[in-house]
C-alpha atoms as an extended CHARMM CRD file, in Angstrom:
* protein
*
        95  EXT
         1         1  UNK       CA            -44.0790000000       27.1270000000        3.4240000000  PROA      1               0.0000000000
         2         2  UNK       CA            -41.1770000000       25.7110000000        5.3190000000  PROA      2               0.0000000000
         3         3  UNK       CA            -39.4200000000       22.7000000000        3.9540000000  PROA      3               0.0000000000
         4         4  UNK       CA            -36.5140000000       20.3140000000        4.8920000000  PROA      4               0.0000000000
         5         5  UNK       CA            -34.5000000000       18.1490000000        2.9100000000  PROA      5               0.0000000000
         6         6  UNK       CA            -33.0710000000       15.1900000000        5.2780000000  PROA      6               0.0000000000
         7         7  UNK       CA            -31.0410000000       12.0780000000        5.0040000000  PROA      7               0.0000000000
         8         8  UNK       CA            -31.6140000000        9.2480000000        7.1650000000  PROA      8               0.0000000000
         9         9  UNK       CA            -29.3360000000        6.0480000000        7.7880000000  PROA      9               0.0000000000
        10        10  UNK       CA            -29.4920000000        2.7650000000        8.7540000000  PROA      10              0.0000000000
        11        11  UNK       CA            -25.7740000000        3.0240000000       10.4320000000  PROA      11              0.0000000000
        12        12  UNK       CA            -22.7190000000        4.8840000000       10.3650000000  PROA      12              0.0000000000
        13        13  UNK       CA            -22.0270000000        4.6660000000        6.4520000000  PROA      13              0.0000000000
        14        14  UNK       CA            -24.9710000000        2.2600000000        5.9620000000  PROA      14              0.0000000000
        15        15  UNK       CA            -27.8490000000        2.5520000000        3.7910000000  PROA      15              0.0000000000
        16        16  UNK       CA            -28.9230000000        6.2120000000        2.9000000000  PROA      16              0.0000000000
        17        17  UNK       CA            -32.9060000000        7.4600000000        2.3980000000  PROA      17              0.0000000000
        18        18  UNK       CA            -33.6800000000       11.0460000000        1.2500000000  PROA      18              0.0000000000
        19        19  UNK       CA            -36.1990000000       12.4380000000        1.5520000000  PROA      19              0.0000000000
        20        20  UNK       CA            -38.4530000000       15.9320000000        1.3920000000  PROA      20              0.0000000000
        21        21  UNK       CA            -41.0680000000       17.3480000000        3.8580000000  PROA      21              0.0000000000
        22        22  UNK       CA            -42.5160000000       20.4850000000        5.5740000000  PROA      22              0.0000000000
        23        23  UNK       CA            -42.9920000000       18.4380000000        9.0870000000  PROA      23              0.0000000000
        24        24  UNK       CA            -39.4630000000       17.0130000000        9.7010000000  PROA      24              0.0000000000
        25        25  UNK       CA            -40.5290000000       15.4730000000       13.6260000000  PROA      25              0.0000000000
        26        26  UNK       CA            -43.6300000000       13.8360000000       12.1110000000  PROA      26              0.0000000000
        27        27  UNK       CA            -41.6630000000       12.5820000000        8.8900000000  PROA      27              0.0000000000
        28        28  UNK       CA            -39.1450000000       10.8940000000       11.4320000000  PROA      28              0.0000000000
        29        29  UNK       CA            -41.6260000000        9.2410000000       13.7010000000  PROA      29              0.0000000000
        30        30  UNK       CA            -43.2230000000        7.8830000000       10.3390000000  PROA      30              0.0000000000
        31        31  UNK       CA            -39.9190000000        6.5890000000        9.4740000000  PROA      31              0.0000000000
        32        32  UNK       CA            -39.2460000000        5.1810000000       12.9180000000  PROA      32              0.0000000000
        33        33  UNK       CA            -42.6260000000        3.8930000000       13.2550000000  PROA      33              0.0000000000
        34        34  UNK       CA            -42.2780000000        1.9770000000       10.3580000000  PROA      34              0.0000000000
        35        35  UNK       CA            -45.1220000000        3.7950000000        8.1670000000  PROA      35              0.0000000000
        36        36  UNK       CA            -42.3240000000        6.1840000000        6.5590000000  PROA      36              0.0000000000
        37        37  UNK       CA            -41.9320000000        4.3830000000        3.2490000000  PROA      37              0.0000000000
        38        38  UNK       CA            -41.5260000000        0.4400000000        2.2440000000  PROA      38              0.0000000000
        39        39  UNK       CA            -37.8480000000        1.6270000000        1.3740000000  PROA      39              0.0000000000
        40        40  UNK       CA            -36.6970000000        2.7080000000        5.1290000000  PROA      40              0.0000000000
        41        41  UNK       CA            -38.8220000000       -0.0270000000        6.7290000000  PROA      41              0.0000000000
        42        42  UNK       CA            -37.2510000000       -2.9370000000        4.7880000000  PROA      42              0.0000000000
        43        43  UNK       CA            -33.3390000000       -1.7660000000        4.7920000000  PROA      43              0.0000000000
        44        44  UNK       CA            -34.0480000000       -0.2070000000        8.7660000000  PROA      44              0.0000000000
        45        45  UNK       CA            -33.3630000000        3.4660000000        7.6690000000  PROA      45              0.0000000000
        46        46  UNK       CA            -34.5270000000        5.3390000000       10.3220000000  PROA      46              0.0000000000
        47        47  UNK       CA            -31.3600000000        7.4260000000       12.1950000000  PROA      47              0.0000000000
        48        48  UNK       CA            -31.9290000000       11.1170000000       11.3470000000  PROA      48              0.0000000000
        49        49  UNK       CA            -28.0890000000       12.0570000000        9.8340000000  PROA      49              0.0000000000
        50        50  UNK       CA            -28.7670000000       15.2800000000        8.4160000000  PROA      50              0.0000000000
        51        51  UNK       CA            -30.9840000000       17.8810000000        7.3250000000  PROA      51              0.0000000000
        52        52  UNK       CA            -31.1680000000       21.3230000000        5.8240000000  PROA      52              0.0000000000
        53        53  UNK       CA            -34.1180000000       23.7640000000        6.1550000000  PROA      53              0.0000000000
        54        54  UNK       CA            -35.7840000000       25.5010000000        2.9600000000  PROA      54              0.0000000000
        55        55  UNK       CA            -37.8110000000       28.5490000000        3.6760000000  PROA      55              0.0000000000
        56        56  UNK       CA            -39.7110000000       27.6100000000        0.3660000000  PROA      56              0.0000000000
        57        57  UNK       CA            -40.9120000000       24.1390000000       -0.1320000000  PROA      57              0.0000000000
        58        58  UNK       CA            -40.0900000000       24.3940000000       -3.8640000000  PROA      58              0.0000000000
        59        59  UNK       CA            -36.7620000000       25.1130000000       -2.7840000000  PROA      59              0.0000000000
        60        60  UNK       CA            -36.4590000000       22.2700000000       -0.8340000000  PROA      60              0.0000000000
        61        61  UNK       CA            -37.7480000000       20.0660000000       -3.4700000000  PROA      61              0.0000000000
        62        62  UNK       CA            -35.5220000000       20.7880000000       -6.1920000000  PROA      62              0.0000000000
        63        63  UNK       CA            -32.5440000000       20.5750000000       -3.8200000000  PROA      63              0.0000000000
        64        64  UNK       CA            -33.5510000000       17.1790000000       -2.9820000000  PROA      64              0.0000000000
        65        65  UNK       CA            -33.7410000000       15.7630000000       -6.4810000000  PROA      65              0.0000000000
        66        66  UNK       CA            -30.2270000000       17.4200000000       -6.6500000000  PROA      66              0.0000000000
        67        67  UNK       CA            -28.7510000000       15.3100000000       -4.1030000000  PROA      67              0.0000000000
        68        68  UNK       CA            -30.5840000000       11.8470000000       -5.2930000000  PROA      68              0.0000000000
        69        69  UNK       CA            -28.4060000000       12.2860000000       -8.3360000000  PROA      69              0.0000000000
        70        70  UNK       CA            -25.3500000000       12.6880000000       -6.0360000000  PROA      70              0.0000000000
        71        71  UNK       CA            -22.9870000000        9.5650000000       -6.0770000000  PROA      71              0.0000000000
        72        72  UNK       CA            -23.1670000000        7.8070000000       -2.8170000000  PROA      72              0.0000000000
        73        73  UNK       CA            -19.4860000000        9.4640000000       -1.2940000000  PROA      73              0.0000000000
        74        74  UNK       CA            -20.8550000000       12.6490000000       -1.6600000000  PROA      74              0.0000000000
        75        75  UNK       CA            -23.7410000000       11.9730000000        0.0230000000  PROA      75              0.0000000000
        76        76  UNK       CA            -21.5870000000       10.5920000000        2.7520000000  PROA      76              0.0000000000
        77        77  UNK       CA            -18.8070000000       13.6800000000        2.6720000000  PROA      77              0.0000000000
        78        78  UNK       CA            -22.4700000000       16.2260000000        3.4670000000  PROA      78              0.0000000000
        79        79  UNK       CA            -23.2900000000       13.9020000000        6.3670000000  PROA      79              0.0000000000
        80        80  UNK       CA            -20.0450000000       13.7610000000        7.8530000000  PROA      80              0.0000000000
        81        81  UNK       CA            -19.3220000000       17.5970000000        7.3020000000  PROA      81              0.0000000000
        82        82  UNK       CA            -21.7970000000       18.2290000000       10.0010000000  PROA      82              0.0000000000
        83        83  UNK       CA            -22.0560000000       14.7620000000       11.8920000000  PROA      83              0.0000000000
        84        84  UNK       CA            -19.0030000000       12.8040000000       11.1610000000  PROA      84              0.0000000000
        85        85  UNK       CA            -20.2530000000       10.2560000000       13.7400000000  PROA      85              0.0000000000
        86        86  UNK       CA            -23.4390000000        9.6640000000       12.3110000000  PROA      86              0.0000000000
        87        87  UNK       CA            -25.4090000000       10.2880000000       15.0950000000  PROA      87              0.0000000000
        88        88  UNK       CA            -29.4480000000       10.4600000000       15.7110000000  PROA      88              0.0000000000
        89        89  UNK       CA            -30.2660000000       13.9350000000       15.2160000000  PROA      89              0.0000000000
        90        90  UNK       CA            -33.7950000000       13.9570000000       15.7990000000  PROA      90              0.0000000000
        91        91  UNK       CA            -33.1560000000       14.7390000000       19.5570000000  PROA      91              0.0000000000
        92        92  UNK       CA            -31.5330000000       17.9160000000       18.9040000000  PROA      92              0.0000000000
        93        93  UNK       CA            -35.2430000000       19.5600000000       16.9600000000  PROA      93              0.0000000000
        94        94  UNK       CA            -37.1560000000       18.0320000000       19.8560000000  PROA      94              0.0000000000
        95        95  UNK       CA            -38.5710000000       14.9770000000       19.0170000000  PROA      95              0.0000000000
């Protein structure tokens, strides 16, 4: 099964969520919609900054708790690597 690994912001160089799941357009809308987790409702972390697709959902998990150990600038340095704006990516999957 098909899994993404994803970081969402509240603003360019704001607060950072990451997150795991095998729906990435459904995970956003949760996380837009408010129902994503308490974390991203109460800090506003809902801009899609990056994500990276795992053909194997174990995959994807371990890479995730690889980056939640990552100090915050390198967190930042992977986001800005591919979107050094800090755009909304969300529109470019089709959501």
């Amino acid at each position: 099964m098909t899994g993404y690994v994803y970081m969402t912001a509240s603003q360019k160089r704001g607060t950072i969520y990451t997150g795991v799941t095998n729906d990435l357009s459904r995970r956003v809308f949760e996380h837009k919609s408010g129902s994503g987790s308490r974390f991203t409702g109460r800090y506003g972390v809902q801009r899609l900054v990056w994500y990276e697709e795992h053909f194997d959902m174990r995959e994807a998990i371990q890479r995730e708790k690889a980056l939640k150990g990552w100090p915050r600038q390198w967190k930042i340095a992977l986001i800005e690597a591919i979107n050094p704006e800090w755009n909304e990516l969300m529109r470019g999957i089709g959501w």
